[in-house]
matplotlib code that plots the C-alpha trace (Angstrom):
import matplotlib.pyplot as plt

x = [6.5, 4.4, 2.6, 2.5, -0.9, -0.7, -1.9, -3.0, -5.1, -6.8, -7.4, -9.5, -11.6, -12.4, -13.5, -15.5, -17.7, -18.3, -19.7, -21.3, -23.2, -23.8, -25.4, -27.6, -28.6, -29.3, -31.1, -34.8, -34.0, -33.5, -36.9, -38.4, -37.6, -35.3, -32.5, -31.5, -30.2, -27.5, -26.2, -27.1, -25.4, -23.1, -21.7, -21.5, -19.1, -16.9, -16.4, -15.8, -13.0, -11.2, -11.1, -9.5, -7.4, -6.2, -5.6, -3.2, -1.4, -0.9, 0.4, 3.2, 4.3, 4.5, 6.5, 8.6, 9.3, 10.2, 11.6, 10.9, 13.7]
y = [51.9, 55.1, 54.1, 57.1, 57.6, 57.0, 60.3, 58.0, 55.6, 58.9, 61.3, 58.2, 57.7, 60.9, 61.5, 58.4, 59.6, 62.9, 60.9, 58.2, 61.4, 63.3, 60.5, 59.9, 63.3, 63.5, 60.3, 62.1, 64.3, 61.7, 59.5, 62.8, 62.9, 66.4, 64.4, 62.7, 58.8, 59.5, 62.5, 61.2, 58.0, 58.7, 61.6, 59.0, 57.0, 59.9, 60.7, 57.2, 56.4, 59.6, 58.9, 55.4, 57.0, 59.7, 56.8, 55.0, 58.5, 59.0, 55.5, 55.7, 59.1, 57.8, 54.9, 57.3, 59.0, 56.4, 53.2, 50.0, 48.9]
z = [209.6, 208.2, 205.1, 202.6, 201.1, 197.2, 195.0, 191.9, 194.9, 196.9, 194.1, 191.8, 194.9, 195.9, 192.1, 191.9, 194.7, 193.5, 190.3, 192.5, 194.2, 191.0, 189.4, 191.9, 192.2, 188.7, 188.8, 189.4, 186.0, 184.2, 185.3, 184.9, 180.8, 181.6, 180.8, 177.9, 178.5, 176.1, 178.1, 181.6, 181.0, 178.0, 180.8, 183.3, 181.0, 179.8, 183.5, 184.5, 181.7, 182.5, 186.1, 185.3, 182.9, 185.7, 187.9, 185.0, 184.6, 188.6, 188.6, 185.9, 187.2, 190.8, 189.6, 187.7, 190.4, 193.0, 191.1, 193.5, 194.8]

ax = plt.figure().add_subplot(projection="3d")
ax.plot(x, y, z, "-o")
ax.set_aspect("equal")
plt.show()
């Protein structure tokens, strides 16, 4: 049986590493006082709860789409 990869699983991830690496590449800026806590972690947030909220949307559309039976 071929498992189809799920859009609202795959696209989430591959997001949440892109953050995962851009905060830690951003990490030495912020230690370094070039960066402001509210942006470098405020930032962090914002992109966080949009990636969930992506996932939520990807979800209801997919279920949209193909009802379970």
């Amino acid at each position: 049986m071929k498992r189809k990869v799920r859009l609202s699983i795959l696209l989430p991830a591959a997001l949440s590493v892109y953050l995962v690496v851009m905060v830690v590449l951003g990490w030495d800026s912020f230690v370094a006082g070039a960066t402001s806590p509210l942006l470098y972690f405020g930032g962090t947030v914002i992109v966080a709860g949009c990636i969930v909220l992506l996932h939520f949307h990807l979800k209801r559309n997919e279920n949209k789409r193909h009802p379970r039976q």
